[in-house]
Residue frames as a rotation matrix with the C-alpha (Angstrom) as fourth column:
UNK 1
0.916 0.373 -0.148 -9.96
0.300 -0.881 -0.366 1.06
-0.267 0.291 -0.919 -17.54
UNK 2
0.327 -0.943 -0.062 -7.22
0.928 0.332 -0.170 2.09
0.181 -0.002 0.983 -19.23
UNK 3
-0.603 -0.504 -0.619 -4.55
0.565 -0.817 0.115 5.46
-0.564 -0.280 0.777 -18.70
UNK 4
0.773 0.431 -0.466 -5.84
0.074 -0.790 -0.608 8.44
-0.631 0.436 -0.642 -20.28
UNK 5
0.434 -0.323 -0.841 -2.26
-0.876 -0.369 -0.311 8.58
-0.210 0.871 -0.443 -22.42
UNK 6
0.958 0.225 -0.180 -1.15
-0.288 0.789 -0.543 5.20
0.019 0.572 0.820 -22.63
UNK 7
0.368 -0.926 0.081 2.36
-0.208 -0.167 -0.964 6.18
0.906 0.338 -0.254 -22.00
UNK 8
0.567 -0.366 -0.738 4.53
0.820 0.336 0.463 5.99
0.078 -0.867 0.491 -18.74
UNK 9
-0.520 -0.798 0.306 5.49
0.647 -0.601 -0.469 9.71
0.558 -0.046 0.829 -18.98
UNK 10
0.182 0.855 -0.486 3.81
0.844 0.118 0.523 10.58
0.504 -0.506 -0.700 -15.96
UNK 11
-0.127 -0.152 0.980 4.88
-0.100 -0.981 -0.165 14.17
0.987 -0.119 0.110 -15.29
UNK 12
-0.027 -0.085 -0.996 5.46
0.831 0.552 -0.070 12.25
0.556 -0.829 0.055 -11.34
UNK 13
-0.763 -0.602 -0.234 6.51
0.636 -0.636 -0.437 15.95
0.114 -0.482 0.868 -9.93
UNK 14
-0.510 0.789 0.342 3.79
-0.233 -0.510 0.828 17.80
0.828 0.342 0.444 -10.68
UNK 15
0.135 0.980 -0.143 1.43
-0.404 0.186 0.896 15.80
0.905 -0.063 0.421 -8.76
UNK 16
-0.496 -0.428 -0.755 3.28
0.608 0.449 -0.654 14.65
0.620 -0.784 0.038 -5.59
UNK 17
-0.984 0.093 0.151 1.88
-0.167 -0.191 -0.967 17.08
-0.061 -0.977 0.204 -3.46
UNK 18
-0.133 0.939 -0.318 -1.63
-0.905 0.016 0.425 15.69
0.405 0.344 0.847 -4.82
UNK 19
0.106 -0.287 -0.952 -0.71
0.038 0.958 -0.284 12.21
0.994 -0.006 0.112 -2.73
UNK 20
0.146 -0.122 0.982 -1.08
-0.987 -0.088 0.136 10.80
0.070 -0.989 -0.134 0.53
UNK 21
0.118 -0.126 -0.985 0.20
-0.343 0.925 -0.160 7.57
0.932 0.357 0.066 1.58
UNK 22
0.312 0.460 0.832 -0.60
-0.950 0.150 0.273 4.78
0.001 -0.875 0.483 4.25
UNK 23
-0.590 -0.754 -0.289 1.20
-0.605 0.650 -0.460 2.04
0.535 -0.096 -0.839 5.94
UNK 24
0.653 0.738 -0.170 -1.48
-0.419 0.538 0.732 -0.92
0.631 -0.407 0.660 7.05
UNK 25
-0.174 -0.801 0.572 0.07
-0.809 -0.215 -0.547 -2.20
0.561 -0.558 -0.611 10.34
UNK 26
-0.066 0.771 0.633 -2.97
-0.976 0.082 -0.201 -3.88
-0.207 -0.631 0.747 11.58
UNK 27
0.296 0.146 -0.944 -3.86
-0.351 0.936 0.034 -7.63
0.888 0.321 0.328 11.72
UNK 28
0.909 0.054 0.414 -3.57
-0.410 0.294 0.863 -9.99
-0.075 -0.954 0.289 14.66
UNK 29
-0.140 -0.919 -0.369 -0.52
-0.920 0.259 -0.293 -11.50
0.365 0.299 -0.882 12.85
UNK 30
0.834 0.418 0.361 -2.10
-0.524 0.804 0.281 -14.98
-0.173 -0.423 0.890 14.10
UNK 31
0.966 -0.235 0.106 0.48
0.246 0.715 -0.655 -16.99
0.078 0.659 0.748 11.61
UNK 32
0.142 -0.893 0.427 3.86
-0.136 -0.445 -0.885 -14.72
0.981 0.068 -0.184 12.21
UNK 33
0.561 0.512 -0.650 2.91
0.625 0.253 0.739 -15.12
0.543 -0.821 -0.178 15.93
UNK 34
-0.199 -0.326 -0.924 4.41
0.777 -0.627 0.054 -11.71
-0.597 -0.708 0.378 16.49
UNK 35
0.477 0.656 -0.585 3.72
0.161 -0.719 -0.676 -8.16
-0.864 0.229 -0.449 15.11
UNK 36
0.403 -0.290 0.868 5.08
0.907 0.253 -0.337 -7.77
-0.122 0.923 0.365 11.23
UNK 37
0.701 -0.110 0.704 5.55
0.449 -0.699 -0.556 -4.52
0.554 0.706 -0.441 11.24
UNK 38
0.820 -0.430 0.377 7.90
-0.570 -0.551 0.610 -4.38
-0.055 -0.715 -0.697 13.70
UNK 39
0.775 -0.429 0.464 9.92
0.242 0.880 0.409 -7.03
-0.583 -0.205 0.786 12.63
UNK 40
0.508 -0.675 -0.535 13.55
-0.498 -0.737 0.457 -6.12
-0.702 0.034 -0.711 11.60
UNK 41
0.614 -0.226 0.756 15.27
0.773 0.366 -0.518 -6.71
-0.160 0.903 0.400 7.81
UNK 42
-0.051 -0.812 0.581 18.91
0.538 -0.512 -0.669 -5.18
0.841 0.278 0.463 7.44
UNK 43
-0.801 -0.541 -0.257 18.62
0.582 -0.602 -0.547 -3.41
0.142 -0.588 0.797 10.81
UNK 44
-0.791 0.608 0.069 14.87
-0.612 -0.781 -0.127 -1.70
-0.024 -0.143 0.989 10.31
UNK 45
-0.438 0.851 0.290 11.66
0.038 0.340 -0.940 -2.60
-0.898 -0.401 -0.181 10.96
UNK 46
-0.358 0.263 0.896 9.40
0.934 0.092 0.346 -3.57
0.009 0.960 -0.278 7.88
UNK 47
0.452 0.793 -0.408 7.40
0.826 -0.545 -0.143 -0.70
-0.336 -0.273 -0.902 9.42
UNK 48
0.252 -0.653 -0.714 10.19
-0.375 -0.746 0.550 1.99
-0.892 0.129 -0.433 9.20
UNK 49
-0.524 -0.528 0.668 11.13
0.435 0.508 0.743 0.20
-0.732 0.680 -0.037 5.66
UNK 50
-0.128 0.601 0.789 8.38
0.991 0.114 0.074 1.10
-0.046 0.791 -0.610 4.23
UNK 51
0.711 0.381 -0.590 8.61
0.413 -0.906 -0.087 4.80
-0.568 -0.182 -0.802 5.26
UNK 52
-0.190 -0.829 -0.526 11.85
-0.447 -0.404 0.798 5.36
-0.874 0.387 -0.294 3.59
UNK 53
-0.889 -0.132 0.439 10.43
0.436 0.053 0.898 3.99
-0.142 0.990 0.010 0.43
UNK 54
0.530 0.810 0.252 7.53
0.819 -0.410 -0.402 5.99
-0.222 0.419 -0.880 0.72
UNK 55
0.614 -0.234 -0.754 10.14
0.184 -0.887 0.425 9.12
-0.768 -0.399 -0.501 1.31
UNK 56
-0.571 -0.757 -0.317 12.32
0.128 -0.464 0.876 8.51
-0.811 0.460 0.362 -1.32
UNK 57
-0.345 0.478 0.808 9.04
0.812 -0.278 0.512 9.04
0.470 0.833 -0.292 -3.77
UNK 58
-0.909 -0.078 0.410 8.64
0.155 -0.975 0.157 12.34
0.387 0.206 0.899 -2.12
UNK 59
0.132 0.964 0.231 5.04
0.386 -0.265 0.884 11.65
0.913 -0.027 -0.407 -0.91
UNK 60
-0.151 0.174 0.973 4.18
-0.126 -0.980 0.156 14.37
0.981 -0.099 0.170 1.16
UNK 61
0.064 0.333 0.941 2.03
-0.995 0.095 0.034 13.28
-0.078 -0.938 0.338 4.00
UNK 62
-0.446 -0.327 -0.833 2.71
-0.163 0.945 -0.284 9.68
0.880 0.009 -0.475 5.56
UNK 63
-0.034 0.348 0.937 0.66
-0.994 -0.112 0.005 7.80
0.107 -0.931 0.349 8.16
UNK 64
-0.946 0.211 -0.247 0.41
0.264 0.942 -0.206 4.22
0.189 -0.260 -0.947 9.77
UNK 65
0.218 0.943 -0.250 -2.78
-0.634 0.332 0.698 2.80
0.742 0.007 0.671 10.10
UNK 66
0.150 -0.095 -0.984 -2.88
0.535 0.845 0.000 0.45
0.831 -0.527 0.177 13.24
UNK 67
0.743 0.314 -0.591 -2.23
0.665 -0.240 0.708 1.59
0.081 -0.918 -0.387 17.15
UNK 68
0.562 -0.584 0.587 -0.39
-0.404 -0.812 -0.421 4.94
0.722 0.000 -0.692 17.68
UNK 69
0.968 -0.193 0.158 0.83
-0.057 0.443 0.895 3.53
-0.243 -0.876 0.418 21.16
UNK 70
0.312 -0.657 0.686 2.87
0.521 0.722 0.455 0.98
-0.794 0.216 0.568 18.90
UNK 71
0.045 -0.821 0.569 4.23
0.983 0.137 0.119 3.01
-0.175 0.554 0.814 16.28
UNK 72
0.996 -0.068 0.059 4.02
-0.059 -0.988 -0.143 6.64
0.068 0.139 -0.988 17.15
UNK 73
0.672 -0.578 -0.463 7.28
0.073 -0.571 0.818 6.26
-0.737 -0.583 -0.341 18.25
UNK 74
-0.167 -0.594 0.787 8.88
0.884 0.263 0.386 5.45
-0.436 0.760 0.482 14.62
UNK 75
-0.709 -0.544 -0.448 8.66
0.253 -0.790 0.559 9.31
-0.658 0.283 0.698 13.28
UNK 76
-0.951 0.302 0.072 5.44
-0.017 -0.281 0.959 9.37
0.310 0.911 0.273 11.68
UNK 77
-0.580 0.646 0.496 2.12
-0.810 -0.395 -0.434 9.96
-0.084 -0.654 0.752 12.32
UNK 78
-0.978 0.204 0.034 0.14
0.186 0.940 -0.287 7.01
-0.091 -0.274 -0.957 13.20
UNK 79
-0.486 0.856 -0.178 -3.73
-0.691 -0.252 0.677 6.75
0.534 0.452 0.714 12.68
UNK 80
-0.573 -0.246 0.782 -5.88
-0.612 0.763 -0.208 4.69
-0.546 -0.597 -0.588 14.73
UNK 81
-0.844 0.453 -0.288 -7.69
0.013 0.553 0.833 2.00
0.536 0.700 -0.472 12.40
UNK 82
-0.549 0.670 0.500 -11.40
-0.828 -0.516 -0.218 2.63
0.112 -0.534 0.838 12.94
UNK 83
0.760 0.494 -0.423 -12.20
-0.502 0.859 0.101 -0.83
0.413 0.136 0.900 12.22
UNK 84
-0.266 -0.780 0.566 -9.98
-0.960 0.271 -0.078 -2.64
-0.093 -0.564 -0.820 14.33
UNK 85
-0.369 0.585 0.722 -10.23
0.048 0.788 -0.614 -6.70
-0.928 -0.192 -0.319 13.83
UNK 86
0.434 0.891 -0.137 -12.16
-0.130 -0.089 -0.988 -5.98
-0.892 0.446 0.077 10.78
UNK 87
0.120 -0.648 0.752 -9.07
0.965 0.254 0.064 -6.73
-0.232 0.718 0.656 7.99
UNK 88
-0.567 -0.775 -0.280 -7.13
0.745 -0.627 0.225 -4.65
-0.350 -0.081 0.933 5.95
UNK 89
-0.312 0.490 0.814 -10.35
0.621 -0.543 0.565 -2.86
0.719 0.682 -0.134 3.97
UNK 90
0.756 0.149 -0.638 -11.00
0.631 -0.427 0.648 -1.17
-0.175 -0.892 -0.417 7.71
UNK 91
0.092 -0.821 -0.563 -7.49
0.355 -0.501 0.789 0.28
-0.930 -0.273 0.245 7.73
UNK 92
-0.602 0.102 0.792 -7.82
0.721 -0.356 0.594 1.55
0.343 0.929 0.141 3.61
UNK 93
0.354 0.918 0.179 -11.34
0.826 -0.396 0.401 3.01
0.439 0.005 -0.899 4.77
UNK 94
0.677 -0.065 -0.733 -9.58
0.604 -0.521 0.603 4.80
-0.422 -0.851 -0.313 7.43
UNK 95
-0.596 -0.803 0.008 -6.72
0.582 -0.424 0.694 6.28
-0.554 0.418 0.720 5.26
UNK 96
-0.452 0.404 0.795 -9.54
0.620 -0.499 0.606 7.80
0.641 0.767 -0.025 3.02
UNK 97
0.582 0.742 -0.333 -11.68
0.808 -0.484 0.335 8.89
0.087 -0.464 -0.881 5.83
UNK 98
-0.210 -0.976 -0.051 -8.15
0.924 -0.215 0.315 10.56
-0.319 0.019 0.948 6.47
UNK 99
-0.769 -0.488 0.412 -7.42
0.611 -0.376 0.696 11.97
-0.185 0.788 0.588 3.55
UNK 100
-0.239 0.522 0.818 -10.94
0.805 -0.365 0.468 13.41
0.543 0.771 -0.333 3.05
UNK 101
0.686 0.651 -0.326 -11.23
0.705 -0.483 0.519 15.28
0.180 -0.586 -0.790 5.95
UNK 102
-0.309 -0.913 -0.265 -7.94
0.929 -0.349 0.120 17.01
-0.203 -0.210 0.957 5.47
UNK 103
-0.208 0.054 -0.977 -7.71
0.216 -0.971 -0.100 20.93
-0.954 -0.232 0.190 5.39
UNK 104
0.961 0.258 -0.099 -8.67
-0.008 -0.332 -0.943 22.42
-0.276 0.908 -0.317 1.79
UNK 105
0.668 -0.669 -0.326 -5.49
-0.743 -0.623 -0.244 23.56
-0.040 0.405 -0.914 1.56
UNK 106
-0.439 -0.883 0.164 -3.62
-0.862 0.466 0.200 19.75
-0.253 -0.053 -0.966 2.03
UNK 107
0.306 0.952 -0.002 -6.08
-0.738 0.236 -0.632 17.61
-0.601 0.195 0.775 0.20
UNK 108
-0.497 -0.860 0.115 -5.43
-0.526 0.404 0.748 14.84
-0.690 0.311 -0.653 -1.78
UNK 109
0.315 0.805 -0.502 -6.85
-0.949 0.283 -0.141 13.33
0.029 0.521 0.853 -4.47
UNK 110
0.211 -0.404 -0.890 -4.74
-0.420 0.785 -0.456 10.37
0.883 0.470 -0.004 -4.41
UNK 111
0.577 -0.086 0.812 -3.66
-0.814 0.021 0.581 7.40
-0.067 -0.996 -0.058 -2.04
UNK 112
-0.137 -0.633 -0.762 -0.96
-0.566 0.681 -0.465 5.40
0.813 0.367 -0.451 -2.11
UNK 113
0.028 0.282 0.959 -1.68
-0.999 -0.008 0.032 2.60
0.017 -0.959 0.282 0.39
UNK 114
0.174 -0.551 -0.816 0.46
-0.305 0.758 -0.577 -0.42
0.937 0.349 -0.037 0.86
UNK 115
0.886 0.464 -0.018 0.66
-0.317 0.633 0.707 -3.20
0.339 -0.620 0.707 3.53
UNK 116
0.459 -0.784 0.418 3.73
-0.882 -0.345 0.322 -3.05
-0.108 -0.516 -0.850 6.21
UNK 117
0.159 -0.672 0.723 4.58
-0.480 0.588 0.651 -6.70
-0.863 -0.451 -0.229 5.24
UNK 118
0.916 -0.058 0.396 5.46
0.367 0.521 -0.771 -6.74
-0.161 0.852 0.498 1.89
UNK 119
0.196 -0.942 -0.273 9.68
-0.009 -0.280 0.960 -6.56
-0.980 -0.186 -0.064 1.99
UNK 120
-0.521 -0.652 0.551 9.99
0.548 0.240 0.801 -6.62
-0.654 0.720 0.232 -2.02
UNK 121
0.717 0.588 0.375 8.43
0.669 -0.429 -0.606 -3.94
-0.196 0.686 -0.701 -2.91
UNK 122
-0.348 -0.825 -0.445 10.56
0.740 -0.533 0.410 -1.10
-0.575 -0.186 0.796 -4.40
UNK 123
-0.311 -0.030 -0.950 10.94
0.093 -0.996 0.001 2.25
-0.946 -0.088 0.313 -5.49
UNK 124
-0.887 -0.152 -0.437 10.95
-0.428 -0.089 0.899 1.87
-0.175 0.984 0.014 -9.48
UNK 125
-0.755 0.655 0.002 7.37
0.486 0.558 0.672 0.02
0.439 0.509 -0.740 -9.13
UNK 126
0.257 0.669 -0.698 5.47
0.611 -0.672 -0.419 2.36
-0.749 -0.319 -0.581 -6.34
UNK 127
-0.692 -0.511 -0.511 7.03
0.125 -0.781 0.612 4.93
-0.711 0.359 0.604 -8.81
UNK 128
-0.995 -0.016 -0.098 5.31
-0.093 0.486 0.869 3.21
0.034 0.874 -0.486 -11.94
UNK 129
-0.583 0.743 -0.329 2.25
0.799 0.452 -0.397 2.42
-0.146 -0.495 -0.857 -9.65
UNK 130
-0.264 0.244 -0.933 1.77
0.716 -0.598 -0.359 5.93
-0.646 -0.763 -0.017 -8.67
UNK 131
-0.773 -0.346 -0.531 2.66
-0.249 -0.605 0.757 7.68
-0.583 0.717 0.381 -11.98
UNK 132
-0.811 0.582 -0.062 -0.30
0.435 0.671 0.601 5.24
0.391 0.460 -0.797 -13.72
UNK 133
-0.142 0.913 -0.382 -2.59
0.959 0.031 -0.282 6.20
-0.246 -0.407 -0.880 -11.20
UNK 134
-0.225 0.017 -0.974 -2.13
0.140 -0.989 -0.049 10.02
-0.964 -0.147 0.220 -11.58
UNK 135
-0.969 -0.094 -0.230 -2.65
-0.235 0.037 0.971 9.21
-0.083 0.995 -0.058 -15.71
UNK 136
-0.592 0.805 -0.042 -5.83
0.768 0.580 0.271 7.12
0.242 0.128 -0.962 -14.91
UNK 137
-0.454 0.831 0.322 -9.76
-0.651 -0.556 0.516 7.84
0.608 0.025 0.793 -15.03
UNK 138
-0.160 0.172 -0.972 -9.91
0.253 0.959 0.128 5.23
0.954 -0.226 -0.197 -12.51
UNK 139
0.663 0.008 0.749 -10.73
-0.652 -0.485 0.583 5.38
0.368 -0.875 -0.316 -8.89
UNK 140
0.771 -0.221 0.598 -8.48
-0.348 0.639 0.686 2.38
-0.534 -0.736 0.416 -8.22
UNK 141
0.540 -0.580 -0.610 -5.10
-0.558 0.297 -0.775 1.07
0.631 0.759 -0.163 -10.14
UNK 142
0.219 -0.374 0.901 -3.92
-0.195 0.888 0.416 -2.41
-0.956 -0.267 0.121 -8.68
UNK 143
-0.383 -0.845 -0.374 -1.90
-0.923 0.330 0.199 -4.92
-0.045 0.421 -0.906 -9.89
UNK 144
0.782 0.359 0.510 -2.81
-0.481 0.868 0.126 -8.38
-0.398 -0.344 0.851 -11.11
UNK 145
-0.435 -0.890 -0.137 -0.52
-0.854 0.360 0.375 -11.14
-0.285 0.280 -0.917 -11.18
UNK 146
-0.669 0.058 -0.741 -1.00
-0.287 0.899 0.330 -15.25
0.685 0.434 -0.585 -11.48
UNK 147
-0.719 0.438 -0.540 -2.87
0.687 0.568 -0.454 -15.20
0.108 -0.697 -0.709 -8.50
UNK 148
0.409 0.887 0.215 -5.30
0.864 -0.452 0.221 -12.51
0.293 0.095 -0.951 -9.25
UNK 149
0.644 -0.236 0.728 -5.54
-0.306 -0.951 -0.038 -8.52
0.701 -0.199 -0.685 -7.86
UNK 150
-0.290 -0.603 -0.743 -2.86
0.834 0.222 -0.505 -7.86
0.470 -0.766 0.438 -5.81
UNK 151
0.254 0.368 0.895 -4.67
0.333 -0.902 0.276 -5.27
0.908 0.227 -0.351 -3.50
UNK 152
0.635 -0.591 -0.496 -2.16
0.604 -0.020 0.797 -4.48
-0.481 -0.806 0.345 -0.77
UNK 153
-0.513 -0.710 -0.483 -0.28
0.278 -0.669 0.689 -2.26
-0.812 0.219 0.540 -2.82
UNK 154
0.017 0.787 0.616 -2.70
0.999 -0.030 0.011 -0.14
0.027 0.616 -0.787 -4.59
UNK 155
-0.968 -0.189 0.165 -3.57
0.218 -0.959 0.181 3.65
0.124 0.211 0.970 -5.59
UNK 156
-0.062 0.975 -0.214 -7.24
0.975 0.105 0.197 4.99
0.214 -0.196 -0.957 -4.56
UNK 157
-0.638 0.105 0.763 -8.89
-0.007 -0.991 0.130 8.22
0.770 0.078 0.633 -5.26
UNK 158
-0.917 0.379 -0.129 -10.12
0.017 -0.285 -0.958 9.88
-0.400 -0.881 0.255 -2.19
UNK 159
-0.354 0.857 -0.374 -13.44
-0.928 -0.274 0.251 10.15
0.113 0.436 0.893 -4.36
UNK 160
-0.184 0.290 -0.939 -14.12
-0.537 0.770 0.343 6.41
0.823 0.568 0.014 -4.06
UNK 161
-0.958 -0.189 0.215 -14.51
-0.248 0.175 -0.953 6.86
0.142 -0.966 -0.214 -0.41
UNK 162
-0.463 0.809 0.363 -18.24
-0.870 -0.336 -0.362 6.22
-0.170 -0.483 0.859 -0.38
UNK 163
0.389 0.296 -0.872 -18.83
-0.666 0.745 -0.044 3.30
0.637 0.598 0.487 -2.93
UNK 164
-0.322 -0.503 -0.802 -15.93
0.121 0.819 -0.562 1.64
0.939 -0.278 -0.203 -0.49
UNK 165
-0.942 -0.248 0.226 -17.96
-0.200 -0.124 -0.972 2.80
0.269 -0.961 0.067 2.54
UNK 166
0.286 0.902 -0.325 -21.53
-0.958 0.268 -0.098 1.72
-0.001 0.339 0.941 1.13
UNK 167
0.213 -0.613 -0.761 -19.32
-0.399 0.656 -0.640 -1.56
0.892 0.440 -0.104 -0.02
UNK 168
-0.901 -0.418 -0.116 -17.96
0.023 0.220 -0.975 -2.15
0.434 -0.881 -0.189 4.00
UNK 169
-0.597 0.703 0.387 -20.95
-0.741 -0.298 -0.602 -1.05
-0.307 -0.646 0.699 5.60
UNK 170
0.191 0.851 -0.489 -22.81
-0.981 0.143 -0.135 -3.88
-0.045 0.506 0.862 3.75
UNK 171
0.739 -0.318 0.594 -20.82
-0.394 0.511 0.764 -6.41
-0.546 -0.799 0.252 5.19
UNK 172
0.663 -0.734 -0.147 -17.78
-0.390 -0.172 -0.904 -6.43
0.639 0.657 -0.401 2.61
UNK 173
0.801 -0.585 0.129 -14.66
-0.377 -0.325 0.868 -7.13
-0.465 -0.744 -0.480 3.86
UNK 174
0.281 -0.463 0.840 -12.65
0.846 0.533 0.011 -8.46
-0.453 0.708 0.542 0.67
UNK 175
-0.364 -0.489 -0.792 -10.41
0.024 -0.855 0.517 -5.36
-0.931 0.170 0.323 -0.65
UNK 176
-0.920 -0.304 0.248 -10.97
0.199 0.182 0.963 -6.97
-0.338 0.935 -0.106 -4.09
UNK 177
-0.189 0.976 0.107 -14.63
0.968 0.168 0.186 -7.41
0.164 0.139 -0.977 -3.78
UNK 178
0.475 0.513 -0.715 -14.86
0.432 -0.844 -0.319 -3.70
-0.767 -0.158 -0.622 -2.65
UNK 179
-0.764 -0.543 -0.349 -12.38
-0.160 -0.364 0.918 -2.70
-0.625 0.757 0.191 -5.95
UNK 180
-0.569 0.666 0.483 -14.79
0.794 0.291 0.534 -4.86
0.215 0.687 -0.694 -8.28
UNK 181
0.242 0.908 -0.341 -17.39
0.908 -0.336 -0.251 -2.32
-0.343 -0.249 -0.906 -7.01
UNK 182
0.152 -0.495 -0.855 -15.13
-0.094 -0.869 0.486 1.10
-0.984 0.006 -0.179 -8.41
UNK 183
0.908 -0.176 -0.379 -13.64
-0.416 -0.475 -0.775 2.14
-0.044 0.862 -0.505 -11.55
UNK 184
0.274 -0.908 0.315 -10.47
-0.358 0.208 0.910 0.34
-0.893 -0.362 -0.268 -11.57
UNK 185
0.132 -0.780 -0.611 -7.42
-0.912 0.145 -0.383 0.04
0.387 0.608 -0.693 -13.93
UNK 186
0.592 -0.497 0.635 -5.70
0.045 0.807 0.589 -3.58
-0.805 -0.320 0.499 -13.35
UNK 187
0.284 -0.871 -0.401 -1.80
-0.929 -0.146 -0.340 -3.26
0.238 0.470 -0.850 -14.68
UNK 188
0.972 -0.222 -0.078 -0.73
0.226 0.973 0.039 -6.88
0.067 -0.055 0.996 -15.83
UNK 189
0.337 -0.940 0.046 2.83
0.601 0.252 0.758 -8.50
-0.725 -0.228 0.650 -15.91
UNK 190
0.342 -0.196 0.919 3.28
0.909 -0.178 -0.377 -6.38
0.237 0.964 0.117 -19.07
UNK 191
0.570 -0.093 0.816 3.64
-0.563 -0.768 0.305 -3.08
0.598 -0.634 -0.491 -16.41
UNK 192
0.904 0.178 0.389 4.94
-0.426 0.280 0.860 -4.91
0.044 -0.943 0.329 -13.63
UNK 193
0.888 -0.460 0.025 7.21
0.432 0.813 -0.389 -7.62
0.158 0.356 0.921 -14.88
UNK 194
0.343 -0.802 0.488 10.12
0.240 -0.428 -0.871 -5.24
0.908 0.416 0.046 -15.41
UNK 195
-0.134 -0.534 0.835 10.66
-0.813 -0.423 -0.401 -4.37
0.567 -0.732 -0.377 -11.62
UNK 196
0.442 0.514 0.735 9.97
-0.874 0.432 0.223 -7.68
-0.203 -0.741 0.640 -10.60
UNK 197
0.052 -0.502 -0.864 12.71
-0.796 0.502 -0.339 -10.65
0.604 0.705 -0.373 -12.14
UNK 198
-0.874 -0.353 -0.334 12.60
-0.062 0.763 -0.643 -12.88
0.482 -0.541 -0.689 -9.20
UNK 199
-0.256 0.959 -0.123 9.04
0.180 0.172 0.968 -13.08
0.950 0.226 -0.217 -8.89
UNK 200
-0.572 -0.237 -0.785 9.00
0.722 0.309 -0.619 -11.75
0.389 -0.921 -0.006 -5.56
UNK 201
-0.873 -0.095 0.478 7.63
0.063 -0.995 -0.084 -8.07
0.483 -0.043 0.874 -5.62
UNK 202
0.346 0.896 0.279 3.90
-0.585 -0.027 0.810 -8.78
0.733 -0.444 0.515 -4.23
UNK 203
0.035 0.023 -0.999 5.06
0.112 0.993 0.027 -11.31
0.993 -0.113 0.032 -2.16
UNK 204
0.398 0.409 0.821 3.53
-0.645 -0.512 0.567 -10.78
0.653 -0.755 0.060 1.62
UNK 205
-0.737 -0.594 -0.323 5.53
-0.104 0.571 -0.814 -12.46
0.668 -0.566 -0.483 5.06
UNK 206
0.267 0.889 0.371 2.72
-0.758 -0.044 0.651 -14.37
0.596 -0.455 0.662 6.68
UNK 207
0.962 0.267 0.051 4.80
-0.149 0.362 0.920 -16.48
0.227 -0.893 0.388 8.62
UNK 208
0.505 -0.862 -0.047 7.99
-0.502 -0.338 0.796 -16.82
-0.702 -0.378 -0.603 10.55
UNK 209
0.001 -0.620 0.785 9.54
0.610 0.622 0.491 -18.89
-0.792 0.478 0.379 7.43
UNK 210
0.539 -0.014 0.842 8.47
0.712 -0.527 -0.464 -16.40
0.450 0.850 -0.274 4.84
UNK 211
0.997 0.069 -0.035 10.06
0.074 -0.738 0.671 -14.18
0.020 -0.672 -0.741 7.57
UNK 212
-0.066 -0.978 0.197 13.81
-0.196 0.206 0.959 -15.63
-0.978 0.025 -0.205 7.44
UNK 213
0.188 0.086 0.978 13.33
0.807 0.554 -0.203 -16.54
-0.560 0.828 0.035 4.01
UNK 214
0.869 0.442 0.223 12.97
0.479 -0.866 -0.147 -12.58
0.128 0.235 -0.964 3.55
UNK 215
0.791 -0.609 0.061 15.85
-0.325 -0.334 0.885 -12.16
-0.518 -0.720 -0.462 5.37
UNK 216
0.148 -0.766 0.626 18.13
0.638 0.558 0.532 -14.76
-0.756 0.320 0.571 3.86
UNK 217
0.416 0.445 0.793 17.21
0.877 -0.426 -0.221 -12.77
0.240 0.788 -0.567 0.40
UNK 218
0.817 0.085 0.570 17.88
0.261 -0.937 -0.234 -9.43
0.514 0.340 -0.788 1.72
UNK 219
0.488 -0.740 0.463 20.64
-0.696 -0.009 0.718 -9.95
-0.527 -0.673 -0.519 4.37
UNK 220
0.413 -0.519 -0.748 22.29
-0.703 0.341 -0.624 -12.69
0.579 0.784 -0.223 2.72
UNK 221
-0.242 -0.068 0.968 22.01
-0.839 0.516 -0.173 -14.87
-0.488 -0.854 -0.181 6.05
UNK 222
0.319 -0.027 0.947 22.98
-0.223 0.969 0.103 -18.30
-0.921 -0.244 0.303 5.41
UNK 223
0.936 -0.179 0.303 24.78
0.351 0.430 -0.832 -17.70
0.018 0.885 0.465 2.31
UNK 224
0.406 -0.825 0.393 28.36
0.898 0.281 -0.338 -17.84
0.169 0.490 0.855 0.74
């Protein structure tokens, strides 16, 4: 589906306080064989990484998804994931349930809602991401690369909470497979490409080598 103007002058201000945004925490981490979102790059957790790049886009209201216990204490509010166990389309569901049940007065139509263990994402694409989505007649605006949707770092109208709770409740559990089921925009490399030169920007730490590998990259551990 494409934008309603076609353009990338997304009037971004305006609509920030139309935006909520969620940090997936959850997973057993089976493969990392320790929690991800606590793991530390430059001195912060991925968890606490990703809040300061939601903050410097300004979104309003911020929550983890995954056990308050474990990450109330990082400065933000913390959600528990109503689907525990159940992958990451549990912890999405829950951000919407969220979002819809907010006061009148702190609604959102939008969600930004991006997985705690991607370390190359950055500002100038959630920007790009977000700004698209607030243009679109879509209920969904993901990214596809060479390997297909990348839905871990995605926009979702609070309207599209039923189709993806009809969609779960029917034994779903494939983010993509519950997108296919919505209105959804998909922004190729032709959108993307530009904030991404080292092919790295989706790219998710699913085990302790992609873990130091992250590191090396962003700390400059074990180089010159």
């Amino acid at each position: 589906m494409k934008s309603r103007t076609g353009k990338n002058a997304h009037g971004l201000d305006r609509h920030r306080r139309n935006l909520a945004g969620y940090i997936l925490t959850g997973g057993a981490s089976s493969r990392f064989g320790r929690d991800k979102a606590l793991a530390e790059i430059g001195g912060l957790t991925m968890a606490a990484r990703m809040v300061l790049l939601f903050r410097k886009l300004s979104v309003p209201g911020i929550w983890f998804v995954g056990e308050p216990t474990k990450y109330g204490h990082l400065g933000t509010d913390c959600l528990a994931d109503l689907w525990p166990g159940e992958g990451p389309l549990g912890g999405i569901l829950t951000g919407l349930q969220n979002t819809d049940g907010l006061s009148r007065s702190t609604t959102a139509d939008y969600n930004l809602i991006a997985s705690c263990d991607m370390p190359f994402l950055n500002e100038g694409w959630i920007e790009e991401l977000v700004g698209r989505a607030f243009e679109s007649d879509a209920q969904v605006v993901v990214a596809k690369s060479a390997t297909g949707l990348e839905p871990l770092c995605a926009v979702w109208r609070t309207d599209a909470l039923q189709v993806v709770q009809r969609a779960f409740d029917s034994g779903v559990r494939k983010v993509t497979e519950a997108m296919k089921q919505l209105p959804m925009e998909v922004l190729d490399e032709s959108v993307w490409k530009r904030f991404d030169t080292h092919n790295r920007l989706f790219w998710n730490m699913n085990t302790p080598e992609d873990y130091e590998e992250a590191r090396r990259i962003l700390e400059g551990v074990g180089t010159a």
